[in-house]
C-alpha positions as CSV (number, residue, x, y, z in Angstrom):
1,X,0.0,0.0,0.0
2,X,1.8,3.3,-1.3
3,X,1.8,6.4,1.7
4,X,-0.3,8.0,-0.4
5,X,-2.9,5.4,0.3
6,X,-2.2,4.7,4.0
7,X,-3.0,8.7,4.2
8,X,-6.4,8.9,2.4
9,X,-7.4,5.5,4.3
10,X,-6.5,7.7,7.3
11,X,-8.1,10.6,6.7
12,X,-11.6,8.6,5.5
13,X,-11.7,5.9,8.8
14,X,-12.3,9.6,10.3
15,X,-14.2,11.4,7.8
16,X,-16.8,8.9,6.5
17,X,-17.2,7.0,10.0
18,X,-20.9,7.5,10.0
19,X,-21.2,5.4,6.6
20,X,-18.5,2.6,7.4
21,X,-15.2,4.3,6.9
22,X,-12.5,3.7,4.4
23,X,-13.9,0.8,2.9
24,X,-17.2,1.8,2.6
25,X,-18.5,1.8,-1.2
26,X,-21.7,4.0,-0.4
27,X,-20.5,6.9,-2.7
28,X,-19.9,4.6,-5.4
29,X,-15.9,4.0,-5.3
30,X,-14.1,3.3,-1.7
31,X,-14.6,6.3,0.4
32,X,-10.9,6.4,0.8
33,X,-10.6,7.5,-3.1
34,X,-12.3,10.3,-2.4
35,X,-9.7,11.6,0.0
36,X,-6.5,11.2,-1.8
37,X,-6.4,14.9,-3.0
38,X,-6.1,15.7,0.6
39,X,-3.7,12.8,1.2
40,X,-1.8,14.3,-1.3
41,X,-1.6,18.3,0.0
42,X,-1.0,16.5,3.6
43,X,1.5,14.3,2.5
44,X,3.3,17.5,0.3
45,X,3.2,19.6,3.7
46,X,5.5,17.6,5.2
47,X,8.1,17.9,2.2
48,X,9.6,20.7,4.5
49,X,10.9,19.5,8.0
50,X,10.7,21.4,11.3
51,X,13.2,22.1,13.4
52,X,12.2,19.5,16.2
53,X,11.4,16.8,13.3
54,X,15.4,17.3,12.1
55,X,16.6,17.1,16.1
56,X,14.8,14.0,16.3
57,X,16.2,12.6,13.3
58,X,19.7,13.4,14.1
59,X,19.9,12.9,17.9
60,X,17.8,10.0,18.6
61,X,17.8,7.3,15.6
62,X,20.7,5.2,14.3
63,X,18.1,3.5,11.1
64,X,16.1,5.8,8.4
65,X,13.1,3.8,9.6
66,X,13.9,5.0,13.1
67,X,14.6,8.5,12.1
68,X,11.8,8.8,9.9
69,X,9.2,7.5,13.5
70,X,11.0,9.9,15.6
71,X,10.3,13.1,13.0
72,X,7.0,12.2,12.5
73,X,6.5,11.7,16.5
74,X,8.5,15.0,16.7
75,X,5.6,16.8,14.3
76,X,2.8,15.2,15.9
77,X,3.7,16.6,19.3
78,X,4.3,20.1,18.2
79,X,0.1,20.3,17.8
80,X,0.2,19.4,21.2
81,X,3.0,21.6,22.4
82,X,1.4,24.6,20.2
């Protein structure tokens, strides 16, 4: 499954909940075609990393699979951190 994918599934287990989620083929196609657009501007967001996401890469992770957990840890904390 490409990232691009794994984001629109994301985003449409959240948006179309109410009608069965990702898989659900009530608007005709899975409802998680309907978000790749927004998978996409998501996805191209994060081309650009923050300050914290590049700490976290270079301070905490010896693998790219590591460093790539930590920076998206590191961005998913700033929300909460404001």
């Amino acid at each position: 499954m490409s990232m691009v994918e794994q984001v629109a599934r994301a985003l449409a287990a959240n948006r179309y909940m109410s009608i069965g989620g990702a898989d659900s083929t009530a608007l005709g196609k899975p409802a998680w075609v309907y978000c790749v657009p927004d998978a996409l501007t998501a996805i191209e967001a994060m081309r650009e990393p923050t300050e914290k996401m590049e700490r976290a890469a270079r301070f905490w992770s010896p693998s790219l699979r590591e460093s790539y957990s930590e920076m998206i840890d590191a961005a998913l904390n700033e929300q909460d951190q404001g």
